[in-house]
C-alpha positions as CSV (number, residue, x, y, z in Angstrom):
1,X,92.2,47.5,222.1
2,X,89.6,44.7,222.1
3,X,87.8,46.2,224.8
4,X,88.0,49.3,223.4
5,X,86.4,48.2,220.2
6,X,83.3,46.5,222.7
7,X,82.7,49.4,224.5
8,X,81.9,51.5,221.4
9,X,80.0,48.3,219.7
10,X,77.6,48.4,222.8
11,X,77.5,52.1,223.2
12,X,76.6,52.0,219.3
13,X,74.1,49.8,219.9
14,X,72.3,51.2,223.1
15,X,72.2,54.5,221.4
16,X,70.4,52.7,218.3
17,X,67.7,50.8,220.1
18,X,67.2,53.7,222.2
19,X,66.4,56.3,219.2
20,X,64.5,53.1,217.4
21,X,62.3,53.5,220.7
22,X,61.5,56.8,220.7
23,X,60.9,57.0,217.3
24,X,58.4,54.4,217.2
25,X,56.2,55.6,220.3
26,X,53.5,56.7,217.9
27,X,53.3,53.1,216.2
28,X,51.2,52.4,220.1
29,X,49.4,55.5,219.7
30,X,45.9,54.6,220.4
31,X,44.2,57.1,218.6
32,X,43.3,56.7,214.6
33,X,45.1,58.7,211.7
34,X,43.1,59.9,208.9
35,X,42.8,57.3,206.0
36,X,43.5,54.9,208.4
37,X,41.6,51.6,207.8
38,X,42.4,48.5,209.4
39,X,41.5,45.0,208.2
40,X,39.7,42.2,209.5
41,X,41.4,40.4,212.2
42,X,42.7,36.6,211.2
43,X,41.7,33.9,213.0
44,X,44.3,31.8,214.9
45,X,43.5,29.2,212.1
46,X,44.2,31.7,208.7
47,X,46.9,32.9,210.9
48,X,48.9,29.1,211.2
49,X,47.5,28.6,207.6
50,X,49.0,32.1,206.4
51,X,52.6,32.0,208.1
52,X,53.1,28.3,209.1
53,X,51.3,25.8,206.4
54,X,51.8,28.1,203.1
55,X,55.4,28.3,203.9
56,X,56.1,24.8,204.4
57,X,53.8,23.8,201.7
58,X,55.7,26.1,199.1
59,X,59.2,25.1,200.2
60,X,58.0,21.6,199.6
61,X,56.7,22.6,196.2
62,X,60.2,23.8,195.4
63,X,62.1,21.3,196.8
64,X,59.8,18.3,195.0
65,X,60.3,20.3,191.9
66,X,64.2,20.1,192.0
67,X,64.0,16.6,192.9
68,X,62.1,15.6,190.1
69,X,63.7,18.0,187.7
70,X,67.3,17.3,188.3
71,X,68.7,15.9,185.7
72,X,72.1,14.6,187.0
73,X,72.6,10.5,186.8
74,X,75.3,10.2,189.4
75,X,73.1,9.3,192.7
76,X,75.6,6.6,193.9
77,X,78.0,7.7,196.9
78,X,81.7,7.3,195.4
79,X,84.0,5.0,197.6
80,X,87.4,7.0,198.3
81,X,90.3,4.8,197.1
82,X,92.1,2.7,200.1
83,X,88.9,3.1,202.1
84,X,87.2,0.0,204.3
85,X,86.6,-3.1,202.2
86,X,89.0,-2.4,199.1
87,X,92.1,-3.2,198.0
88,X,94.4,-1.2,198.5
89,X,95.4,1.1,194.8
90,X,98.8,-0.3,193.0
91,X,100.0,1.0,189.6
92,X,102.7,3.7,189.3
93,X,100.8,6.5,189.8
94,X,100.0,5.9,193.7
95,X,101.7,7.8,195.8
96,X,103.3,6.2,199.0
97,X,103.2,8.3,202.6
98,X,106.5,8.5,204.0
């Protein structure tokens, strides 16, 4: 049944990338629609600036922001009871492993 199922998977799949190419043969046309009117070309620099820096630079901005703004007051890591370094826990609600 399981190879069933991957058969049809990878026929379903073949069959989509195969009409995705056809359909987008006119996207490498080379020539120009009406109304077409393309912009200036970036420069390797804008480009790093535009889709490298900007996005690094605004997930900083976010992340700084959360930082600063969270208001919690528990920043201490909490030591599980028993662990290295502590007594071990006695009273009568501890509960004993058999």
């Amino acid at each position: 049944m399981d190879k069933k199922n991957a058969l049809r998977a990878g026929a379903l799949a073949a069959g989509t990338t195969l009409m995705m190419l056809m359909m987008s043969s006119p996207a490498l046309a080379l020539t120009r629609d009406d109304g077409d009117d393309p912009a200036q070309k970036l420069s390797v620099i804008e480009t790093l600036g535009l889709y490298v820096a900007a996005p690094i630079a605004l997930f900083a901005l976010i992340a700084g922001l959360v930082w600063v703004l969270d208001g919690s007051t528990d920043r201490q890591p909490r030591r599980k009871p028993g662990g290295k370094g502590q007594g071990k826990m006695q009273g009568p609600d501890q509960v004993h492993a058999s």
